[in-house]
N, C-alpha and C positions, 0 to 999 in steps of 0.2 A: 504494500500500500504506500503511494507517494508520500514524502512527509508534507502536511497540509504547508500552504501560501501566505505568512504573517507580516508579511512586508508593510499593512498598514498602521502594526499594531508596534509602538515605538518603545525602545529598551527606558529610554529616561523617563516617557509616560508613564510606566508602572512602576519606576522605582519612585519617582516624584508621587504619585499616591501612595506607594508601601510605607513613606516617611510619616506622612500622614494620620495615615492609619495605625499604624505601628504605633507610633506618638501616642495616638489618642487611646486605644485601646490596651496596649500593652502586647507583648509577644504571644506570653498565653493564651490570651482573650483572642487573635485576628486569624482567620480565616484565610485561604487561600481566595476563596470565593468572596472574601469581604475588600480585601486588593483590587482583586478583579473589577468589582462593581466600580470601587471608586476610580478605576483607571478607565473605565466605561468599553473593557473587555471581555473575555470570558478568562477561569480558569486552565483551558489548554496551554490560551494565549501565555501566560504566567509561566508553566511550565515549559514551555518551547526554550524561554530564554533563562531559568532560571533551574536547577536541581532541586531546590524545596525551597521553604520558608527559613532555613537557618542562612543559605546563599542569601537570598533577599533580604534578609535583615542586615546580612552586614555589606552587602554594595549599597543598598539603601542609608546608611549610615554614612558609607562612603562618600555619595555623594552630597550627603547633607552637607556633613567637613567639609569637603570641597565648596561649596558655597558659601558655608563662615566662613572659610577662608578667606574668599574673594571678597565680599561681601564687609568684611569685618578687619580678621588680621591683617591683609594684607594693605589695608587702609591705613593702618596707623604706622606703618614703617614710614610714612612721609611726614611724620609730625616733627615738630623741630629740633626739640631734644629726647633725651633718652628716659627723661622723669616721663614727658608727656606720652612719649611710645607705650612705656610701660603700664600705663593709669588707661591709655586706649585698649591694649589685648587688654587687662584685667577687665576692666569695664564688661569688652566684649560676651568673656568669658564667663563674670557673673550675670549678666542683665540678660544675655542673647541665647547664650547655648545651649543648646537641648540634651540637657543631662539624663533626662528620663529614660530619652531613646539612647543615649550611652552606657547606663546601666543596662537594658538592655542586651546589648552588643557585648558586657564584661561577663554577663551571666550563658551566654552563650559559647561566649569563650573557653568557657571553666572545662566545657566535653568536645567543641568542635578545633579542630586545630587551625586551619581558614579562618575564623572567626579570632583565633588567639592573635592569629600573625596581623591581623588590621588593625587590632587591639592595639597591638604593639605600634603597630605603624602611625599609629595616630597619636600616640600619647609621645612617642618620640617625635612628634610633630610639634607638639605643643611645649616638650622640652626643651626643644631647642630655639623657641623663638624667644622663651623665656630666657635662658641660656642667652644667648645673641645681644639683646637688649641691656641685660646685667653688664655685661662685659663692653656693651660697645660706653653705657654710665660710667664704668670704672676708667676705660679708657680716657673719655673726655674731660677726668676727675668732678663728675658731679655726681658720684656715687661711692662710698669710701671702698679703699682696698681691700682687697682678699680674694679668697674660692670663690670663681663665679655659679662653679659646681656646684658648691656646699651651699650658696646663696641662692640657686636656682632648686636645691631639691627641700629647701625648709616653704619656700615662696610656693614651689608647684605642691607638696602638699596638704598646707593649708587650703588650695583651691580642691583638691583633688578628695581629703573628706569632708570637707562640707558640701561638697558636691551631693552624694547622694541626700543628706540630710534636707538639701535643699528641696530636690527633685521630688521626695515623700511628705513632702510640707511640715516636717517636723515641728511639732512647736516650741516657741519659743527661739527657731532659727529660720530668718528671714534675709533675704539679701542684702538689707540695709545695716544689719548688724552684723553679718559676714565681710560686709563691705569695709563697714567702720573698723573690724577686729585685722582685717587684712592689710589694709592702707599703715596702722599704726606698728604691726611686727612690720612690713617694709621696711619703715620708718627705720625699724630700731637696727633691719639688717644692712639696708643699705647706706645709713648717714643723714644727715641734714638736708643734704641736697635733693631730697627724693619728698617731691610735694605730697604730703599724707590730705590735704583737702578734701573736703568729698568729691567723687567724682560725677563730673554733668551727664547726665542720660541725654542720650542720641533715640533719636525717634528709629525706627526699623523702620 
């Protein structure tokens, strides 16, 4: 039997609805058929391009990063200094980022190993911008000396558990107090020179 004709049915349509859906529903909760609907194709269609729902979840993630990126981090490489660089990806990262659907992607992780290695690929994404920023501060001296290492892995995980905490609306833990508790250990890693301010929300 030929293999059916899906040429009208497009790879980033249905992962742009899997992000969606995913998001709102959770992994457990979404249906292959509930994708489907939202990408306003059928089930086969889903399977032609994809091996199951564990693939789809994590190119679907994939491409979401890919659009913070663009969208977000790669925006704030042009701000003037390295205080303000900085204060742009964190901003990004607490106010924009869809942690939910990341959790997601890590618990998936834990059995599929495809799913581990984007895991990985992604958070060394995010390491290194931090990484980058710290060092290009220290360089400029308006960030005091030391491990940009040791300074980028105290700063990424502060982001990285409150992260979930965020995402499950935990109470008593709110962006604006992750924000405030972030900006001020900065403060204390990086020097004086590192504007602890609140930071200004950007419209999406």
């Amino acid at each position: 039997m030929p293999r059916p004709r899906l040429d009208h049915v497009r790879k980033s349509q249905i992962l742009s609805a899997a992000t969606e859906v995913l998001s709102e529903r959770g992994y457990a909760n979404t249906r292959v058929v509930d994708i489907a609907r939202a990408a306003g194709t059928s089930p086969a269609a889903i399977l032609y391009w994809f091996d199951g729902k564990d693939e789809l979840l994590a190119q679907a993630l994939a491409q979401r990063e890919q659009e913070f990126h663009d969208r977000y981090t790669a925006r704030t490489a042009s701000k003037g200094t390295a205080s303000e660089h900085l204060r742009g990806l964190v901003q990004a990262m607490l106010h924009h980022y869809d942690w939910g659907l990341w959790m997601e992607l890590c618990v998936l992780a834990l059995r599929d190993p495809a799913a581990a290695a984007e895991r990985d690929r992604m958070d060394r994404r995010w390491r290194a911008a931090l990484r980058n920023v710290i060092r290009d501060g220290q360089s400029r001296g308006e960030f005091a000396a030391g491990d940009p290492d040791e300074a980028m892995f105290v700063l990424a995980a502060l982001i990285d558990g409150w992260a979930p905490l965020l995402a499950v609306k935990a109470r008593g833990v709110t962006r604006d107090r992750v924000e405030q508790a972030w900006l001020r250990e900065a403060g204390r890693v990086l020097g004086p020179g590192f504007d602890t301010s609140p930071l200004r929300r950007r419209r999406r």
